[in-house]
C-alpha positions in Angstrom: 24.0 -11.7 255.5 24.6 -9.6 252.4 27.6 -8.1 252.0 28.1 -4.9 249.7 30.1 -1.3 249.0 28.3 2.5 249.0 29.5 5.3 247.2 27.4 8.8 246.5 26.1 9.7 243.1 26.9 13.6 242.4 22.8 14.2 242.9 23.3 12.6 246.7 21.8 9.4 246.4 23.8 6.0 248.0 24.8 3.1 245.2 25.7 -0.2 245.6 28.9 -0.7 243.9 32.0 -2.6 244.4 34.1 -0.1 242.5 33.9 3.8 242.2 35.4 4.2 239.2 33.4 2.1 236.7 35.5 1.0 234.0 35.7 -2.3 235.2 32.0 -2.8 236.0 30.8 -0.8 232.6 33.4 0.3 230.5 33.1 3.4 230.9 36.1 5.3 232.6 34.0 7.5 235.0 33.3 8.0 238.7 29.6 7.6 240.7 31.0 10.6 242.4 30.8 12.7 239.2 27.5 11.7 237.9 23.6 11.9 238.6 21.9 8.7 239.1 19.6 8.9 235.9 23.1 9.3 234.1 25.1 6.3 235.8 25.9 3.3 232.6 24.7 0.2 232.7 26.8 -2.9 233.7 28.3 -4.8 231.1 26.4 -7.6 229.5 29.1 -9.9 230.7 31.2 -9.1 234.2 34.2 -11.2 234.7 33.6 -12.3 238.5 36.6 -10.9 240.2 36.5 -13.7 242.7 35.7 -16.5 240.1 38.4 -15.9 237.5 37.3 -16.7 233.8 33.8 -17.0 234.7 31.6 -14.3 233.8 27.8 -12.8 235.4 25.0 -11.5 233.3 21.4 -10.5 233.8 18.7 -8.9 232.5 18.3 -6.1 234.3 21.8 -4.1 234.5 20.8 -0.8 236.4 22.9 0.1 239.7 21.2 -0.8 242.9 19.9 2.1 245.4 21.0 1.0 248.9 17.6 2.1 250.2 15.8 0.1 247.8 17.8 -2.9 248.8 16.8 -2.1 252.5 13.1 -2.1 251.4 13.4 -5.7 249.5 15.2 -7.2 252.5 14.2 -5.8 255.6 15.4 -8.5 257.7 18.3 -9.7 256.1 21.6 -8.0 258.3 24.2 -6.4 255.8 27.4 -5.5 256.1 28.4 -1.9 254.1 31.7 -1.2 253.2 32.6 2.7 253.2 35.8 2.8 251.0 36.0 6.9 250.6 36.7 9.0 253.1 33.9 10.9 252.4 31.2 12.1 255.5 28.4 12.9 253.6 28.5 9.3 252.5 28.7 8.1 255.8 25.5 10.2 256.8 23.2 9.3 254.4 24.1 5.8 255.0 23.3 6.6 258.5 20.7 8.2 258.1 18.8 5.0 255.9 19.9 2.8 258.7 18.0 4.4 260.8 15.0 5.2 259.0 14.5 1.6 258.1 15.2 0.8 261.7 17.9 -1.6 260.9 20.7 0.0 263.1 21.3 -3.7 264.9 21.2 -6.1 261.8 23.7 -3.1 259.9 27.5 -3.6 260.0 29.9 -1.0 259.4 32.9 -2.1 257.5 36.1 -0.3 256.2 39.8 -1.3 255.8 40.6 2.4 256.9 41.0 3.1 260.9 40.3 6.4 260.2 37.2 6.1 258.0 36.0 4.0 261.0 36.3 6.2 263.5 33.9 8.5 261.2 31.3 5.5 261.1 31.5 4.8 264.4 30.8 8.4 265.5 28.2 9.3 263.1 26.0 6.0 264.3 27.6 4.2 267.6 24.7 2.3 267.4 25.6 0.2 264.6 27.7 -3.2 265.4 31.2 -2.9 263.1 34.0 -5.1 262.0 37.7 -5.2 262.0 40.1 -2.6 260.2 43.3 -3.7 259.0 44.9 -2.0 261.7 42.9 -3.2 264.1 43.7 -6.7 262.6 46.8 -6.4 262.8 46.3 -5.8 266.4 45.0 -8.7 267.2 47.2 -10.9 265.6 49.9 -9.2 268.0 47.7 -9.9 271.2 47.0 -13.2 270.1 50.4 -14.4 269.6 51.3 -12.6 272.7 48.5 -14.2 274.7 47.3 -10.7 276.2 43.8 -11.5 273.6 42.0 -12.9 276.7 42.8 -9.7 278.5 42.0 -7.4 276.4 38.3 -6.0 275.6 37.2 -5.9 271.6 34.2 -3.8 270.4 34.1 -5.5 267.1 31.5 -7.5 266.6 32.7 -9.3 263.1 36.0 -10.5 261.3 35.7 -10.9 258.0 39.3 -11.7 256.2 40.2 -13.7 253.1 40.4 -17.5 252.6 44.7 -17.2 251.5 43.5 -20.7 249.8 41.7 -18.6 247.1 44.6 -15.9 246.3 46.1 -16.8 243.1 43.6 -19.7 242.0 40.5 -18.2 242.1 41.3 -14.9 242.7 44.2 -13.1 240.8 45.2 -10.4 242.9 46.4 -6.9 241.1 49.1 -6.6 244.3 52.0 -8.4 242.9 53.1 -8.9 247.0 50.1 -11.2 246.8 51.3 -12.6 243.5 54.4 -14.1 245.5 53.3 -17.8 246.5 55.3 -17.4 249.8 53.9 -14.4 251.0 50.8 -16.0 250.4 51.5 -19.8 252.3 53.1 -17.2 254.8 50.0 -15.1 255.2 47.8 -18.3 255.7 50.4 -19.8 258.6 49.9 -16.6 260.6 46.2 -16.1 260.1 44.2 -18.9 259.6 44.1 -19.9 263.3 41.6 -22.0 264.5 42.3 -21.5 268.1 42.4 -17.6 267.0 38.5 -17.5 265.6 37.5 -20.4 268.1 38.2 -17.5 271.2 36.6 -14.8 269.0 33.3 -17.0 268.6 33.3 -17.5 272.0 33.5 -13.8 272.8 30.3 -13.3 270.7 32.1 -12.1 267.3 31.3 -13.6 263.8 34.8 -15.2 261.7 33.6 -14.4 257.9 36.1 -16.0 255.7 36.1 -14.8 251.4 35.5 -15.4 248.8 34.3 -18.9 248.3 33.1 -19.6 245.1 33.8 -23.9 245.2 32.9 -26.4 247.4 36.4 -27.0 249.0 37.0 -23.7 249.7 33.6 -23.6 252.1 35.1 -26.5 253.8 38.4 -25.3 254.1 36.7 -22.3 256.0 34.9 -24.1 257.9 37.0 -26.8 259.2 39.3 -23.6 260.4 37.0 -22.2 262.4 34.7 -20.1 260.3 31.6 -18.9 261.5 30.4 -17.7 257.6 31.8 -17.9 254.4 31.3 -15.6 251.7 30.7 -16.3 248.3 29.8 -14.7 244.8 27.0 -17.6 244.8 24.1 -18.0 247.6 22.9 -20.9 245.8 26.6 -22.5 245.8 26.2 -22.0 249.9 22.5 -23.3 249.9 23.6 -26.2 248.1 26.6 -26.9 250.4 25.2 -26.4 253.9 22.2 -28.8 252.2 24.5 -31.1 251.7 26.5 -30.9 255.0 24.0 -30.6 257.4 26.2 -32.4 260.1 29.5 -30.7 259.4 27.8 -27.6 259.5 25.5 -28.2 262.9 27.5 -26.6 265.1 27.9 -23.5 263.4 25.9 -20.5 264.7 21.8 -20.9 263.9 22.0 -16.6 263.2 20.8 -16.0 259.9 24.2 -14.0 259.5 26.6 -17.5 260.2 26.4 -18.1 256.7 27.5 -15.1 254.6 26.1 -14.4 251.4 28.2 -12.3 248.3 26.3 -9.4 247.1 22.6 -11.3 246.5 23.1 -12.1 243.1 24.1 -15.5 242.0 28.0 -14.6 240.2 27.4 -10.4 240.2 
């Protein structure tokens, strides 16, 4: 499974990109949402991995990636899209590619925001979607209670991060998440094996992030994970090569293990 984020170009066309303010990503302090496509900079020569702190990507071609033209290179690979902006025309035209590359049951929709969900979910109800933080939260409360067996989830897909990560790998502009308790607290009350071992049961994928080392992957894994996500597919491909046993009774879907963004580090 690919992971990815969408936002809308001011000529109406759907880019991949993680942020939408491209400082970070180019150096240049503008906004997808304020330019055409043929005026969009290129990524830097060297992009500081957000997940893999002091190590850097680079590649030879630098343009920003059309979702539809991603759709078109991997036609059966599922992906899970990330709508960050509350922003419907967004939500339509990614719609609208789902379904005119006929990819409405391998096409996740993801968002942090409850409300932007509900948007996604009632422009295409066919699409299978994931967790908001809200809804999270949720069921953390109905596990701990022990109402989760009683109680009926639409989701089809968790995806969370590895706590392991925050603060070694991945330096975390929240300073909440800069405070080592928080974060051995955070892992106590969500890394649950029993938690993901009832959601796998119930038919919905654990994704754990970001995963850029070997003991991190095993760490998810030995939790409960049903995918890991990592800035490196060949990192994965290596690992699950390796690990053949360990990894046997993970889900045979292509989506149980979860690939970054498709590019080895970008």
């Amino acid at each position: 499974m690919l992971e990815l984020d969408c936002h809308l170009t001011n000529d109406g066309h759907v880019v991949i990109s993680h942020d939408e303010n491209l400082l970070r990503e180019t150096g240049h302090d503008v906004t997808i949402s304020s330019l055409k496509l043929q005026d969009l900079p290129l990524y830097k020569e060297r992009l500081e991995v957000t997940f893999n702190a002091g190590h850097f990507s680079t590649g030879a071609d630098r343009r920003f990636a059309l979702l539809e033209d991603l759709f078109r290179t991997f036609p059966e690979i599922p992906i899970s899209i990330e709508i960050k902006e509350n922003n419907q025309v967004l939500i339509e035209k990614v719609s609208d590619l789902v379904r005119l590359f006929n990819r409405e049951g391998i096409t996740v929709w993801a968002s942090v925001d409850s409300t932007i969900m509900k948007k996604c979910r009632s422009t295409n109800g066919f699409m299978p979607y994931s967790f908001t933080i809200k809804r999270g939260v949720l069921l953390l409360f109905l596990f701990y209670t022990g109402l989760l067996p009683f109680v009926p989830l639409g989701e089809t897909l968790l995806q969370f991060y590895l706590p392991r990560i925050i603060n070694r790998t991945y330096i975390p502009e929240n300073n909440i998440l800069k405070n080592r308790l928080i974060v051995s607290l955070l892992e106590k009350v969500t890394m649950r094996k029993r938690l993901f071992n009832h959601l796998a049961a119930r038919g919905i994928q654990v994704h754990l992030f970001v995963c850029n080392e070997d003991e991190d992957i095993k760490s998810a894994l030995e939790v409960g994970a049903t995918g890991v996500m990592s800035d490196y597919p060949s990192l994965l491909s290596s690992y699950f090569c390796r690990h053949r046993n360990m990894t046997s009774n993970m889900s045979t879907h292509d989506n149980s293990k979860k690939l970054g963004d498709g590019n080895d580090g970008k």
